[in-house]
mmJSON file of the N, C-alpha and C atoms, coordinates in Angstrom:
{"data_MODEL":{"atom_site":{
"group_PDB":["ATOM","ATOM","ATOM","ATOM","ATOM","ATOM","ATOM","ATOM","ATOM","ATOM","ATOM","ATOM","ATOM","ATOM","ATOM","ATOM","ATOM","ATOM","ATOM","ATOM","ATOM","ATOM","ATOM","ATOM","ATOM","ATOM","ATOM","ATOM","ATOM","ATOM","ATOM","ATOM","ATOM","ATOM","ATOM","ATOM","ATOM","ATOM","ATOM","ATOM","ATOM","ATOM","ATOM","ATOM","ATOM","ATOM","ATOM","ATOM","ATOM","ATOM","ATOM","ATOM","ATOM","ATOM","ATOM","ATOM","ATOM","ATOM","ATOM","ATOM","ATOM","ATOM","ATOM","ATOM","ATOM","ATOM","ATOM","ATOM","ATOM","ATOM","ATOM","ATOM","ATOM","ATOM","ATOM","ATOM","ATOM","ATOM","ATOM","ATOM","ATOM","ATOM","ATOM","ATOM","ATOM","ATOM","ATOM","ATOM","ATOM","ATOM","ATOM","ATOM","ATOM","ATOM","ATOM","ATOM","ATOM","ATOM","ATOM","ATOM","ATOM","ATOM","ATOM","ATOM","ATOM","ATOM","ATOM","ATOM","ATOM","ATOM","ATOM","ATOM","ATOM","ATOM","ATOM","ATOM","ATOM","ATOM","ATOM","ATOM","ATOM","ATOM","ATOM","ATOM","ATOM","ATOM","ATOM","ATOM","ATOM","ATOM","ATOM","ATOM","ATOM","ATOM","ATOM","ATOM","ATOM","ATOM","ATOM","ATOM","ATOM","ATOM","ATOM","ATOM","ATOM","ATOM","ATOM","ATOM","ATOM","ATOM","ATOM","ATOM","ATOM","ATOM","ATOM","ATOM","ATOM","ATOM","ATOM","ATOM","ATOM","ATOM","ATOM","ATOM","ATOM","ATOM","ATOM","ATOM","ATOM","ATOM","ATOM","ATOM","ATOM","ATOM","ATOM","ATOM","ATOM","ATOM","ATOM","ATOM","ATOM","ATOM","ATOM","ATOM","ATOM","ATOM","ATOM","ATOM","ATOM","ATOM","ATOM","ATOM","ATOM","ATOM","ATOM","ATOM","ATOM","ATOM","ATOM","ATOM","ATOM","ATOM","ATOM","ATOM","ATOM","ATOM","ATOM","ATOM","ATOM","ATOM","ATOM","ATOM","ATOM","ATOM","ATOM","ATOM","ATOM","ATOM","ATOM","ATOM","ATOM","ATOM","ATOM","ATOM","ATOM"],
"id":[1,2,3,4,5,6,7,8,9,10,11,12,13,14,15,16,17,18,19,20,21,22,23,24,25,26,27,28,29,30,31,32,33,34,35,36,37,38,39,40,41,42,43,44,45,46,47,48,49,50,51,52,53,54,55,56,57,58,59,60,61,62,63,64,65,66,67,68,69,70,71,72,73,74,75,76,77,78,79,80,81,82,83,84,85,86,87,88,89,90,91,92,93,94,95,96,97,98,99,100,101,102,103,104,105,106,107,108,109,110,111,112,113,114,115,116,117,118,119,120,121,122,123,124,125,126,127,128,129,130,131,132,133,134,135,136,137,138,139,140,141,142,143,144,145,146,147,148,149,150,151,152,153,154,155,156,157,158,159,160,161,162,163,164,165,166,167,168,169,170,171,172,173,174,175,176,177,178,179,180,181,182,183,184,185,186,187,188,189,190,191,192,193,194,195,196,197,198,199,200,201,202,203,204,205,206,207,208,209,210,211,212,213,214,215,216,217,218,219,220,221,222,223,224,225],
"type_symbol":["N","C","C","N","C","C","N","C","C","N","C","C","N","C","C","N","C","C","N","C","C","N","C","C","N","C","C","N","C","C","N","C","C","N","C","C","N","C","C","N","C","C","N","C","C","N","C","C","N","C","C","N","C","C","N","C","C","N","C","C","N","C","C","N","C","C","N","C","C","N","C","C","N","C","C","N","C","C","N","C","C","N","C","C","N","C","C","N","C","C","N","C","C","N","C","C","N","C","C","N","C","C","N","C","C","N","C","C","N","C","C","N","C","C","N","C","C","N","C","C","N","C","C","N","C","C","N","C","C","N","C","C","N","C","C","N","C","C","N","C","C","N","C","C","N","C","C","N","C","C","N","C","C","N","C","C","N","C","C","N","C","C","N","C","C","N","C","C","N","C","C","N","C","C","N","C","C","N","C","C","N","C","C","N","C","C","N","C","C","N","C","C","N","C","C","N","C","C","N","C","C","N","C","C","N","C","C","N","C","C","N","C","C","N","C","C","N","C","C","N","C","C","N","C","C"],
"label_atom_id":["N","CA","C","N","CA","C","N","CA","C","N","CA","C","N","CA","C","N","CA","C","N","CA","C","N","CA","C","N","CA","C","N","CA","C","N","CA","C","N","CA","C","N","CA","C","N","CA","C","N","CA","C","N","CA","C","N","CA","C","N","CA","C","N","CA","C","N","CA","C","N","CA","C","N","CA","C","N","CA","C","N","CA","C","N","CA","C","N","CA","C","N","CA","C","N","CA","C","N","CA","C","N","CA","C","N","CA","C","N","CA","C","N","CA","C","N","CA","C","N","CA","C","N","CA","C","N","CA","C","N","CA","C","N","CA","C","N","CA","C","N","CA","C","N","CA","C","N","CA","C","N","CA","C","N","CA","C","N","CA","C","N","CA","C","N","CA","C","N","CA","C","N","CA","C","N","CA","C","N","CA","C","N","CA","C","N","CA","C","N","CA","C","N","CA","C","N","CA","C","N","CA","C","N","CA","C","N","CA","C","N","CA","C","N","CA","C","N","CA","C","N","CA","C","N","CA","C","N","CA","C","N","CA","C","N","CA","C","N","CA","C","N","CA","C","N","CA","C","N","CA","C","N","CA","C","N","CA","C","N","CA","C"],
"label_alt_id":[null,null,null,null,null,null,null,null,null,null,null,null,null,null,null,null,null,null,null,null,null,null,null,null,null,null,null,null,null,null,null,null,null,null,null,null,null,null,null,null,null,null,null,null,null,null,null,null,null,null,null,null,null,null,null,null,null,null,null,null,null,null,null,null,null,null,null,null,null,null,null,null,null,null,null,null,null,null,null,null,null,null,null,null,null,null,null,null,null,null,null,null,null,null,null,null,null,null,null,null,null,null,null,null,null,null,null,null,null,null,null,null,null,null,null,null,null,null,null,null,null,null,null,null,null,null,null,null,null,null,null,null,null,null,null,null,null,null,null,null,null,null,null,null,null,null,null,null,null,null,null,null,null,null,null,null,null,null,null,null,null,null,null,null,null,null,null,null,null,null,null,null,null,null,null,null,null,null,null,null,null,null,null,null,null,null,null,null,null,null,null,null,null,null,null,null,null,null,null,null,null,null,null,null,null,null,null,null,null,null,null,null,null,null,null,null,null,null,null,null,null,null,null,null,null],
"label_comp_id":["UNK","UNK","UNK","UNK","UNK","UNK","UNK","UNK","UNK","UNK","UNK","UNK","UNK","UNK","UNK","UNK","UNK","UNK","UNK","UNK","UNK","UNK","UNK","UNK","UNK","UNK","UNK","UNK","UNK","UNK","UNK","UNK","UNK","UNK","UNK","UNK","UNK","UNK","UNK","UNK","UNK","UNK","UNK","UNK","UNK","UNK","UNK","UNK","UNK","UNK","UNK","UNK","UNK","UNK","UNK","UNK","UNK","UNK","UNK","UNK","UNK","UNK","UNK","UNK","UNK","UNK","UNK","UNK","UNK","UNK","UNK","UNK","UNK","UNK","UNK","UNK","UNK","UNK","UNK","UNK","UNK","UNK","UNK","UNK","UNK","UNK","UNK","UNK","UNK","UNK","UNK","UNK","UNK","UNK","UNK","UNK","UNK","UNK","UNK","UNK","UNK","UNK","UNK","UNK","UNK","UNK","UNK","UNK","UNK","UNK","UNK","UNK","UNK","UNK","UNK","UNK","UNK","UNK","UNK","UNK","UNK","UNK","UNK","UNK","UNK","UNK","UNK","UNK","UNK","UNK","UNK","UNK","UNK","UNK","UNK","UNK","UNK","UNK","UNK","UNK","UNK","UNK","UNK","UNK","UNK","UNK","UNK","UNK","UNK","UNK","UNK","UNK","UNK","UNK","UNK","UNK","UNK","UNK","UNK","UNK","UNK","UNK","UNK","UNK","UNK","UNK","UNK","UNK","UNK","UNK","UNK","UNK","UNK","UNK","UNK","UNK","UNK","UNK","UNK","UNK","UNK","UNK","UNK","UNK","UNK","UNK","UNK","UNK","UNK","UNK","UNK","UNK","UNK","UNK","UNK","UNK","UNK","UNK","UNK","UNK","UNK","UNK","UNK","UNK","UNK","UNK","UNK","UNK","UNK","UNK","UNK","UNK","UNK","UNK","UNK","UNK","UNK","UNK","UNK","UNK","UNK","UNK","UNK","UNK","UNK"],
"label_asym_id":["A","A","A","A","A","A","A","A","A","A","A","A","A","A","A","A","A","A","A","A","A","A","A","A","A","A","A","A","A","A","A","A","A","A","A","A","A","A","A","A","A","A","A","A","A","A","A","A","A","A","A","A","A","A","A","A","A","A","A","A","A","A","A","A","A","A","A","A","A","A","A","A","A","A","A","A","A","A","A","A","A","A","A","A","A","A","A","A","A","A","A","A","A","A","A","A","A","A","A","A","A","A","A","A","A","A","A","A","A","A","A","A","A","A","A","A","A","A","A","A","A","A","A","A","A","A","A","A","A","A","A","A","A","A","A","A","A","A","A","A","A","A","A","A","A","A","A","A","A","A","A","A","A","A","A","A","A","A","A","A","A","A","A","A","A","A","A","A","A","A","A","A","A","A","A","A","A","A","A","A","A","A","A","A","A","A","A","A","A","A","A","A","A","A","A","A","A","A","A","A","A","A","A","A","A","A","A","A","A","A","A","A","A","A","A","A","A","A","A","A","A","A","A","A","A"],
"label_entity_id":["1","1","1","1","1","1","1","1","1","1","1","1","1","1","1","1","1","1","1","1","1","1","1","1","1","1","1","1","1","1","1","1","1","1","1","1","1","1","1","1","1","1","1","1","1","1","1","1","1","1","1","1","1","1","1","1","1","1","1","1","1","1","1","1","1","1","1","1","1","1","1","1","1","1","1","1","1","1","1","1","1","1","1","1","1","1","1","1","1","1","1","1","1","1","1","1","1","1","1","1","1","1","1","1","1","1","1","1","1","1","1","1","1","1","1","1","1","1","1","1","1","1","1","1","1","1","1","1","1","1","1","1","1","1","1","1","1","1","1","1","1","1","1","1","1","1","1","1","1","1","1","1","1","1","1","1","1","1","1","1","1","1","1","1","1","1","1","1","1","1","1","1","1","1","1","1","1","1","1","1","1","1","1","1","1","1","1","1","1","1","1","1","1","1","1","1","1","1","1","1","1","1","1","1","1","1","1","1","1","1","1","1","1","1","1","1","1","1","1","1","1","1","1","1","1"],
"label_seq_id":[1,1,1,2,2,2,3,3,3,4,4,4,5,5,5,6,6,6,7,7,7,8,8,8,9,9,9,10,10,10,11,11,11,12,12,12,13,13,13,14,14,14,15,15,15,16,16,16,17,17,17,18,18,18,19,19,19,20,20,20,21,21,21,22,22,22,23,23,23,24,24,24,25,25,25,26,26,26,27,27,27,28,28,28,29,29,29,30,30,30,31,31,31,32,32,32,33,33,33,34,34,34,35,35,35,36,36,36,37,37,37,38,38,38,39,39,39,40,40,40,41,41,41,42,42,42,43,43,43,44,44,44,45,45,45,46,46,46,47,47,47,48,48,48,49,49,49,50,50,50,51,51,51,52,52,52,53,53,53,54,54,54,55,55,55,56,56,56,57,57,57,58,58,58,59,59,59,60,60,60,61,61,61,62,62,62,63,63,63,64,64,64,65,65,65,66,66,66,67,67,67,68,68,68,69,69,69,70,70,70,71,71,71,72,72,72,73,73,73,74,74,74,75,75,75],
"pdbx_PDB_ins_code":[null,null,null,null,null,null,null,null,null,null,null,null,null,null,null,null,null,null,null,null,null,null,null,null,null,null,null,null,null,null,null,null,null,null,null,null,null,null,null,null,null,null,null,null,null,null,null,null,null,null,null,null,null,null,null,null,null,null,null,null,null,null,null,null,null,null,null,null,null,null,null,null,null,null,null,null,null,null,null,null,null,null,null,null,null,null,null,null,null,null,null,null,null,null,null,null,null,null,null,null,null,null,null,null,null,null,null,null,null,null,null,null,null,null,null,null,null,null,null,null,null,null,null,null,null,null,null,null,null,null,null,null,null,null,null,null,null,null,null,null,null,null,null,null,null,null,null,null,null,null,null,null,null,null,null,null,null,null,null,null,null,null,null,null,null,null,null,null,null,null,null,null,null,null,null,null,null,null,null,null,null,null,null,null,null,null,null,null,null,null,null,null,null,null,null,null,null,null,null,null,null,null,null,null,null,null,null,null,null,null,null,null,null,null,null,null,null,null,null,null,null,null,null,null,null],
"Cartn_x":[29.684,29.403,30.632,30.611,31.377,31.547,32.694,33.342,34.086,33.25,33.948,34.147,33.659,33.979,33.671,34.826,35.083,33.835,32.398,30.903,30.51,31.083,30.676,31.201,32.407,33.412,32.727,32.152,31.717,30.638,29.814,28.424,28.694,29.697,30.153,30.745,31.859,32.335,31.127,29.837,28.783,28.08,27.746,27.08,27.095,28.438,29.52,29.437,29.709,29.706,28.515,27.924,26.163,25.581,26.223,25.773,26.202,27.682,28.443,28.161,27.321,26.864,27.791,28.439,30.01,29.099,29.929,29.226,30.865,30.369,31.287,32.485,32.162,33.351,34.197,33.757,34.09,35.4,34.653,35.278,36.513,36.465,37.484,38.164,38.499,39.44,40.173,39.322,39.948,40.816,40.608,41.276,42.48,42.548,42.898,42.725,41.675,41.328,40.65,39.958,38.764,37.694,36.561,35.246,34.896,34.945,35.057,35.806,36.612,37.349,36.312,36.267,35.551,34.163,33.347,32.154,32.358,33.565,33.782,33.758,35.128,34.834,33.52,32.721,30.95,30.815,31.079,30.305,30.649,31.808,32.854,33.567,34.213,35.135,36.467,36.469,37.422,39.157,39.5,40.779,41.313,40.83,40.877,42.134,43.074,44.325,43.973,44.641,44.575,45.033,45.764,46.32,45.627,44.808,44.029,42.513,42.192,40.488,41.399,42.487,42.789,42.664,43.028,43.069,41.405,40.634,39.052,38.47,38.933,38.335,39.167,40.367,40.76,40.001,39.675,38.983,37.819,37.134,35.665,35.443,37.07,36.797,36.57,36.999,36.671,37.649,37.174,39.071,38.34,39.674,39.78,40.249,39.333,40.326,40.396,41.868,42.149,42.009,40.749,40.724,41.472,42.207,42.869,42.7,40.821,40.401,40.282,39.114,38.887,38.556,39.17,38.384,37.458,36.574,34.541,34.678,34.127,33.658,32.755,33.069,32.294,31.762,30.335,29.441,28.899],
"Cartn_y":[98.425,97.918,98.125,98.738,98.77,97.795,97.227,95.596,96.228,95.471,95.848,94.029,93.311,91.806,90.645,89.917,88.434,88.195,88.172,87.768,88.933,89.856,90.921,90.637,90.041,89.436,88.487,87.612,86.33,86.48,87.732,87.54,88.543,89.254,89.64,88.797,87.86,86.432,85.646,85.609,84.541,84.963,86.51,86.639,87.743,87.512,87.678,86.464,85.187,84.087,83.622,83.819,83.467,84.332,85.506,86.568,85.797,85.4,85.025,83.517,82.619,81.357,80.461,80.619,79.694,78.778,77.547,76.495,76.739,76.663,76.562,75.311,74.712,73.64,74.335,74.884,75.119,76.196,77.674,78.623,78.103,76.951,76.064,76.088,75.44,75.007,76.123,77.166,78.262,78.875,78.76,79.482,78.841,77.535,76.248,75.968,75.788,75.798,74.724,73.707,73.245,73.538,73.073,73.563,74.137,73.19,73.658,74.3,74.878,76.349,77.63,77.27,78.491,78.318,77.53,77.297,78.073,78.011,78.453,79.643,80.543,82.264,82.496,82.132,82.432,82.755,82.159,82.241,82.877,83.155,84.235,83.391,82.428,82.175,83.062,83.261,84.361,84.378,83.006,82.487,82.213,82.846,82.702,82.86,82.036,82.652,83.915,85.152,86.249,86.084,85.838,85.564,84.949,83.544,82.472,83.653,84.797,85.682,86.342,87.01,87.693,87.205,86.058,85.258,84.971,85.017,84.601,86.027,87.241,88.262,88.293,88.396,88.763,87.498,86.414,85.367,85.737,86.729,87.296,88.525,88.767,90.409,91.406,91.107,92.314,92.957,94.409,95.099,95.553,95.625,96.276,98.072,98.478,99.827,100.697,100.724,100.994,102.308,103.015,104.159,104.876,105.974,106.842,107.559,107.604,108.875,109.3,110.227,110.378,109.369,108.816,107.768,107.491,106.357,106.825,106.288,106.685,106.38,104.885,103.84,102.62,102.886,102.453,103.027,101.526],
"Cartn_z":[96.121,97.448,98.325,99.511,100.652,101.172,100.928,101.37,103.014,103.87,105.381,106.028,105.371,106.379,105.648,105.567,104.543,104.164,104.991,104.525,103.251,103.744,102.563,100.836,101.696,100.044,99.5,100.626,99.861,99.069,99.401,98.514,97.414,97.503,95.623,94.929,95.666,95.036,94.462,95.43,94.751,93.788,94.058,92.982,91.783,91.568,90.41,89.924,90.666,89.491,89.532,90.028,89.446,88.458,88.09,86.962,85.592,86.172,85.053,84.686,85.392,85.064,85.089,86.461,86.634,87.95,87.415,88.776,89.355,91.023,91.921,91.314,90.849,90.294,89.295,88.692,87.065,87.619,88.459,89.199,89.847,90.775,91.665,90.639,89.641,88.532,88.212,87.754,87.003,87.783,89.271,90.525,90.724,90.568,91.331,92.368,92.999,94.68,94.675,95.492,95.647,96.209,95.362,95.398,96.797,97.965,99.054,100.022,99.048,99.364,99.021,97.583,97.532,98.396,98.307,99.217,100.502,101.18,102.661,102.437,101.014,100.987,100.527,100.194,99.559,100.814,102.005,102.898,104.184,103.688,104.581,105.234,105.194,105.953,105.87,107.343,107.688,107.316,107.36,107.562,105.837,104.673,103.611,103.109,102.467,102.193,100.924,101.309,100.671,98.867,98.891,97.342,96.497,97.48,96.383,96.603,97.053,96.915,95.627,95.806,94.787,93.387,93.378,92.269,91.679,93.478,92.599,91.979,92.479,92.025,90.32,90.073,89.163,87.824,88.498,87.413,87.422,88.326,88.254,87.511,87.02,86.731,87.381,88.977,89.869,90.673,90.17,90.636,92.042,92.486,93.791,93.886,94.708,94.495,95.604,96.383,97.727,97.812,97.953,98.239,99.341,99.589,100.819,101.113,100.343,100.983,102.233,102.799,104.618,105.026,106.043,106.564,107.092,107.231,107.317,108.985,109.622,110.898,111.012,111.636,112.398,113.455,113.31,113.935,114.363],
"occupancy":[1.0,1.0,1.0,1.0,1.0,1.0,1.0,1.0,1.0,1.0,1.0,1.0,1.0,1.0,1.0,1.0,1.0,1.0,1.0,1.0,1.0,1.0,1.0,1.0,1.0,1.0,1.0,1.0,1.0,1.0,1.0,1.0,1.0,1.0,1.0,1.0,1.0,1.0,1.0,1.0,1.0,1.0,1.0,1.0,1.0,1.0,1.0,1.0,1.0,1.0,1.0,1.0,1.0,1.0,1.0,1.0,1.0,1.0,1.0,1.0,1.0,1.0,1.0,1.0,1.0,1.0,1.0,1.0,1.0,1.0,1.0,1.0,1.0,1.0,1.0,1.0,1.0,1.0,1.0,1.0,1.0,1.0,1.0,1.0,1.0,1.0,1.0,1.0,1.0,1.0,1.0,1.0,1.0,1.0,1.0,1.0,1.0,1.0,1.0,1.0,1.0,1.0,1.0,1.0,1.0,1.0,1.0,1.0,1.0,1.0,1.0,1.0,1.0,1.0,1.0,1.0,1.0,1.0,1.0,1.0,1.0,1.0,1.0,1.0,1.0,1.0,1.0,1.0,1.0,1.0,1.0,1.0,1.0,1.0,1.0,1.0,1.0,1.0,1.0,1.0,1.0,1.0,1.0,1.0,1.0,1.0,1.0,1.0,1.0,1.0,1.0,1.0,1.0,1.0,1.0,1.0,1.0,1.0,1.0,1.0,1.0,1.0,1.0,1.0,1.0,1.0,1.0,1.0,1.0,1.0,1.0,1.0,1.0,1.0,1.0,1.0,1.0,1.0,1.0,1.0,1.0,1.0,1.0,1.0,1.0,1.0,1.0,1.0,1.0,1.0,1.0,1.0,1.0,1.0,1.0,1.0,1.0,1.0,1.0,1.0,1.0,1.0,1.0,1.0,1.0,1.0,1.0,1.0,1.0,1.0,1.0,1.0,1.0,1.0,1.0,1.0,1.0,1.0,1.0,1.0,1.0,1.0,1.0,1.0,1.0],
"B_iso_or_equiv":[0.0,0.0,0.0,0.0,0.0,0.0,0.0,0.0,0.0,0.0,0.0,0.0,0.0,0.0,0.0,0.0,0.0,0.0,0.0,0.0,0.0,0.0,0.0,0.0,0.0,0.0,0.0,0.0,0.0,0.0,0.0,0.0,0.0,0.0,0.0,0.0,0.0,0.0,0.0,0.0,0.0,0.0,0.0,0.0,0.0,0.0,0.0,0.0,0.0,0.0,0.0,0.0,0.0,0.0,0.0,0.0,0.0,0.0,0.0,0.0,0.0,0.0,0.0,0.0,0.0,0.0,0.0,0.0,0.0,0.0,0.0,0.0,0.0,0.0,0.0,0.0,0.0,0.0,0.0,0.0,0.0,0.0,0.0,0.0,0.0,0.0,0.0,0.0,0.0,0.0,0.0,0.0,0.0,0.0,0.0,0.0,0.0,0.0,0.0,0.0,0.0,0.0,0.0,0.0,0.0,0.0,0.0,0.0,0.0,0.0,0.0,0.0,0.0,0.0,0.0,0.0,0.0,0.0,0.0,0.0,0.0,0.0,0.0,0.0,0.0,0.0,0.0,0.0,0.0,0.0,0.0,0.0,0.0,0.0,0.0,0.0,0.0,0.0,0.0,0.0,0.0,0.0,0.0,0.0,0.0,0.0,0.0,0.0,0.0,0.0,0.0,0.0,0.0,0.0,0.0,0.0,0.0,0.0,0.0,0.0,0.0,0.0,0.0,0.0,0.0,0.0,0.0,0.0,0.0,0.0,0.0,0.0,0.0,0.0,0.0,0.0,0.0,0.0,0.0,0.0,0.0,0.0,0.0,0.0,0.0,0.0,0.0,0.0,0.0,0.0,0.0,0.0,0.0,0.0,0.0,0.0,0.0,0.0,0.0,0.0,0.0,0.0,0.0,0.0,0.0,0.0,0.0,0.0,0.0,0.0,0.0,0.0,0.0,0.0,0.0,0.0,0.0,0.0,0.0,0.0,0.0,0.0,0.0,0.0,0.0],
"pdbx_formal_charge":[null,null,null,null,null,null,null,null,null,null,null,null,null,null,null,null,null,null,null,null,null,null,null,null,null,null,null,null,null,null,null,null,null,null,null,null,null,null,null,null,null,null,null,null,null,null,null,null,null,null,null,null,null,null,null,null,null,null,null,null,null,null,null,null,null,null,null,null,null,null,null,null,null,null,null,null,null,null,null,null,null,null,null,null,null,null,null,null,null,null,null,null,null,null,null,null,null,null,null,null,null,null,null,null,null,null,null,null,null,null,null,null,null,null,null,null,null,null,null,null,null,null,null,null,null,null,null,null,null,null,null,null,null,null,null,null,null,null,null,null,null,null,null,null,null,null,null,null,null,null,null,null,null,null,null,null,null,null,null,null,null,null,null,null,null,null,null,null,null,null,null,null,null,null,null,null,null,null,null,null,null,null,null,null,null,null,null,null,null,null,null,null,null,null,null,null,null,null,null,null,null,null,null,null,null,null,null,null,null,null,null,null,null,null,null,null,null,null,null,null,null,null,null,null,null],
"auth_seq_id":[1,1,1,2,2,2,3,3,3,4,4,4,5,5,5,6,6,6,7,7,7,8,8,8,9,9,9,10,10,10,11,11,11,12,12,12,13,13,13,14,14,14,15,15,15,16,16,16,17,17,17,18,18,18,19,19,19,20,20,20,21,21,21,22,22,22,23,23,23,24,24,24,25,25,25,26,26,26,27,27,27,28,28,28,29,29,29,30,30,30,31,31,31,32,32,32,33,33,33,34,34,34,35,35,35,36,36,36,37,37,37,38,38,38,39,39,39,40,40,40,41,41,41,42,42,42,43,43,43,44,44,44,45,45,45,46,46,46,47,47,47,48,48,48,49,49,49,50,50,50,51,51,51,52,52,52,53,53,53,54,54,54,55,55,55,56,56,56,57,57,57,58,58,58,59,59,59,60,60,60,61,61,61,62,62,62,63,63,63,64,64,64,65,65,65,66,66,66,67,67,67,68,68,68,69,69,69,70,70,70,71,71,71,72,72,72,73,73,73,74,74,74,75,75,75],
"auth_comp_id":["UNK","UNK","UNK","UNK","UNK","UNK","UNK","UNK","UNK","UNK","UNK","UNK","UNK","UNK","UNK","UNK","UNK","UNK","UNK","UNK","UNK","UNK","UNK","UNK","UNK","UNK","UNK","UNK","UNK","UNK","UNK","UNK","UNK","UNK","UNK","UNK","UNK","UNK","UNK","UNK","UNK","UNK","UNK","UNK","UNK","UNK","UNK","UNK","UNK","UNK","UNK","UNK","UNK","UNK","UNK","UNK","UNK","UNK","UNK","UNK","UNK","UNK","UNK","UNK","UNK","UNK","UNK","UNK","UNK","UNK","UNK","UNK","UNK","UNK","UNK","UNK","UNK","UNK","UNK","UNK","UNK","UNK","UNK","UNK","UNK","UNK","UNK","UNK","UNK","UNK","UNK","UNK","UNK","UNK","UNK","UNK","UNK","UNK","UNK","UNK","UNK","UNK","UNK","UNK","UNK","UNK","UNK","UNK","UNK","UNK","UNK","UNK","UNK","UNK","UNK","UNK","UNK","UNK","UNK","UNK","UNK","UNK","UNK","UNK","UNK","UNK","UNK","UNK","UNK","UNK","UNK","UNK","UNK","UNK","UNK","UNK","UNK","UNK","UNK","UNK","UNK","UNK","UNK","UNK","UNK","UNK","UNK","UNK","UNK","UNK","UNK","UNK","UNK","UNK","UNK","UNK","UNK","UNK","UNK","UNK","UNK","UNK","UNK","UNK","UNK","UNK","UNK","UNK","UNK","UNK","UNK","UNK","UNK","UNK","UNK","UNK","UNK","UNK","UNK","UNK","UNK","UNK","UNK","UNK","UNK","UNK","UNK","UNK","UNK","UNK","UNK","UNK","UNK","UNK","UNK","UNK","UNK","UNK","UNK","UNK","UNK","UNK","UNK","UNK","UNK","UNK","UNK","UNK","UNK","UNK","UNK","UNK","UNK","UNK","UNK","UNK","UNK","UNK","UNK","UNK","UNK","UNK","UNK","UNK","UNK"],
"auth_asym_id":["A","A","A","A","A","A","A","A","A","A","A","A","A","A","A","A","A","A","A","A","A","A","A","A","A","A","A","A","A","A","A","A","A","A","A","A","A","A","A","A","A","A","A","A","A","A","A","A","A","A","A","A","A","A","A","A","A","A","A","A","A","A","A","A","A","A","A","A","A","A","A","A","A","A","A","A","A","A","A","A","A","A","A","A","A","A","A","A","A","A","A","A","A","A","A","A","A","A","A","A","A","A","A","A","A","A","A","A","A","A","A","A","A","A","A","A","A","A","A","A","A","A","A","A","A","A","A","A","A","A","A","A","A","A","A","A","A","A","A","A","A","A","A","A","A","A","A","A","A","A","A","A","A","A","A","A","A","A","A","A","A","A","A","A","A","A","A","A","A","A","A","A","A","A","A","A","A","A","A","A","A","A","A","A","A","A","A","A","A","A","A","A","A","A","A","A","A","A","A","A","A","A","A","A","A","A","A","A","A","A","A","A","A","A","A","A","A","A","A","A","A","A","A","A","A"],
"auth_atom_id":["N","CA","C","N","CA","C","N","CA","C","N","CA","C","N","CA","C","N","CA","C","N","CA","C","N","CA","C","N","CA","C","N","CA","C","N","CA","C","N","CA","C","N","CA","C","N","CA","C","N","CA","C","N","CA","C","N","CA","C","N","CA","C","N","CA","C","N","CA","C","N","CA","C","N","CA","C","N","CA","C","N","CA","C","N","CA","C","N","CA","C","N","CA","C","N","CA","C","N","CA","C","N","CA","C","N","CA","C","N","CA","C","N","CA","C","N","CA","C","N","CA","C","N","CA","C","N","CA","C","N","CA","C","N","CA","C","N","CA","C","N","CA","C","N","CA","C","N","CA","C","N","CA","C","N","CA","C","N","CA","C","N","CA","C","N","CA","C","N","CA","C","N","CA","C","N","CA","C","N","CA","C","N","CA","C","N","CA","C","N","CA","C","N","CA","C","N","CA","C","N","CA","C","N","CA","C","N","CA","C","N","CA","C","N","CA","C","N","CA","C","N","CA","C","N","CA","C","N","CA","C","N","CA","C","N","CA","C","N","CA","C","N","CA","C","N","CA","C","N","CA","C","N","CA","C","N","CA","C","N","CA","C"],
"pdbx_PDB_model_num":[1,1,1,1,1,1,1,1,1,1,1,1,1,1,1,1,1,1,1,1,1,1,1,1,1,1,1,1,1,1,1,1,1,1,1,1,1,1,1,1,1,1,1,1,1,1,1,1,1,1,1,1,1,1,1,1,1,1,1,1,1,1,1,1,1,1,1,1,1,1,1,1,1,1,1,1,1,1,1,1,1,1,1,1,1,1,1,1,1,1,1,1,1,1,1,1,1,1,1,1,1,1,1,1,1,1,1,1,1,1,1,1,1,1,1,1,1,1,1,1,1,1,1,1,1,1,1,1,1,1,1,1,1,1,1,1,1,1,1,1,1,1,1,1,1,1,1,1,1,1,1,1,1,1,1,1,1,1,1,1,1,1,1,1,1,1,1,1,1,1,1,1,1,1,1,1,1,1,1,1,1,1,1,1,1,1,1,1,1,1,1,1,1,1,1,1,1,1,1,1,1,1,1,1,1,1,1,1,1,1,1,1,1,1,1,1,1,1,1,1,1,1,1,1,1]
}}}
């Protein structure tokens, strides 16, 4: 999936841990965040500190990978 805007993050964040059968609490812990932290990135909140998504992807198992290829046109 082409991740272009925090809402886009949030619904591989959600449903990555809904594959994986993590309750939003359980996830909070493992992150160290509270629940309604992550609740806000599920849902794209924009203002997300960067380090604590990094931390939720790497507890989700999900790499990132900064492609440099051509760059695609926004349309």
């Amino acid at each position: 999936m082409l991740i272009r805007t925090s809402a886009d993050l949030g619904v591989v964040i959600r449903d990555r841990r809904k594959r994986l059968k993590l309750e939003q609490s359980t996830l909070a812990k493992r992150i160290g965040v509270s629940r309604q932290w992550l609740i806000d990135v599920e849902h794209g909140h924009p203002r997300a500190e960067l380090a604590l998504v990094l931390r939720a992807l790497d507890a989700l198992g999900i790499h990132l990978d900064a492609n440099t290829g051509t760059p695609t046109s926004r349309a």
